[in-house]
C-alpha positions in Angstrom: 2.0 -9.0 0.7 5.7 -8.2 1.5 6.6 -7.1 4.5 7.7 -3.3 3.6 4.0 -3.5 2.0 2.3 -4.5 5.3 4.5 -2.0 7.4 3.6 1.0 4.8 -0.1 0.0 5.0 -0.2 -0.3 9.2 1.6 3.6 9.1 -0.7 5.0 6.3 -4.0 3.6 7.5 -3.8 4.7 11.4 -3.2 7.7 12.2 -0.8 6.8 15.2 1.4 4.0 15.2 3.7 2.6 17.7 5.7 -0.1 16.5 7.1 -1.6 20.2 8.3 -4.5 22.0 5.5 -6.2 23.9 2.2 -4.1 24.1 1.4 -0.8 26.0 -0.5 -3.1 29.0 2.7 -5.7 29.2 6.0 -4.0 27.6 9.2 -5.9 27.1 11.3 -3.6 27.4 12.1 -0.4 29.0 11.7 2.2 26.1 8.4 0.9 24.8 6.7 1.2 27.9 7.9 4.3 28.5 6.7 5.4 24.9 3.4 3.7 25.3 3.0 6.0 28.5 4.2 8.8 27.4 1.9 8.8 23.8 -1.3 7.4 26.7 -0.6 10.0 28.5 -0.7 12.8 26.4 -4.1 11.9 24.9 -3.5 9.1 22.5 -6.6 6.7 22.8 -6.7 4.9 19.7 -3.3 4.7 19.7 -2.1 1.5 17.4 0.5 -0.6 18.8 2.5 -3.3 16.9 4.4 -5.7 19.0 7.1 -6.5 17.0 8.6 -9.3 18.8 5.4 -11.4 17.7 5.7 -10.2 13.8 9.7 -10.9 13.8 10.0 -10.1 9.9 8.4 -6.4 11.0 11.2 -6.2 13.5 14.0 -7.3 11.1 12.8 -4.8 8.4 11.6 -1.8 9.9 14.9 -0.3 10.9 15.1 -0.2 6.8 11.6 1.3 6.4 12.5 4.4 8.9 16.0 4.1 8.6 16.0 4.0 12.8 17.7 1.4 14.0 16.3 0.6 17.5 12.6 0.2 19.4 10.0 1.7 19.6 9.5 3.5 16.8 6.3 6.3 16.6 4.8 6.9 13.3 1.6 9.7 12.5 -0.1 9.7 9.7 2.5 7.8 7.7 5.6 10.0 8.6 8.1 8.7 11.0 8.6 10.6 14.3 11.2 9.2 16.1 12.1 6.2 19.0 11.4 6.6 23.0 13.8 9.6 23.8 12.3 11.9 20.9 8.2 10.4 22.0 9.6 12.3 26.1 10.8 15.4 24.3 8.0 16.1 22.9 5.8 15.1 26.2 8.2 17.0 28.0 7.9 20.2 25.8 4.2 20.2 25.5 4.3 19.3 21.7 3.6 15.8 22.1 -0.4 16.6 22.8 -0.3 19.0 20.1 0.6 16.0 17.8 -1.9 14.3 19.2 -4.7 16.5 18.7 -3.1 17.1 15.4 -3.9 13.3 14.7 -7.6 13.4 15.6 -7.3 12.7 19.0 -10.3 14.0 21.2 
């Protein structure tokens, strides 16, 4: 399957993705772990996280998919969101559970 395949299939089949660097537990770098926090701490349990240094073709073409250029990068229910400073806006403003919920969240 081509890559823009797989990525379009991981967004559309989970209701929340992150697509990070390293993994919510052991982040590589600063924004994705504050992402992975952010979206943990406002409710997101089955949260699905794609480390993207281990899938380095996701990481080379995802920037295309979204048309974002940098990590992390927070997808619901197929529709891009936005990177780490967007994820701590909406925390910050409250809308970030909201989303959440929106997504089937308990």
């Amino acid at each position: 399957m081509p890559v823009m395949e797989k990525i379009q299939a991981e967004v559309e089949h989970h209701p929340l993705v992150l697509f990070m660097k390293g993994t919510p537990q052991y982040p590589m770098c600063g924004y994705s772990s504050r992402a992975a926090q952010a979206l943990l701490a406002a409710g997101a349990t089955n949260l699905r996280t794609v480390n993207v240094l281990e899938f380095p073709e996701v990481r080379a073409n995802l920037p295309r998919y979204s048309n974002w250029p940098t990590f992390p990068q927070f997808f619901m229910h197929g529709e891009f969101i936005g990177g780490c400073d967007v994820i701590l806006e909406l925390l910050e403003s409250g809308e970030l559970k909201r989303i959440v919920a929106e997504a089937g969240e308990p």
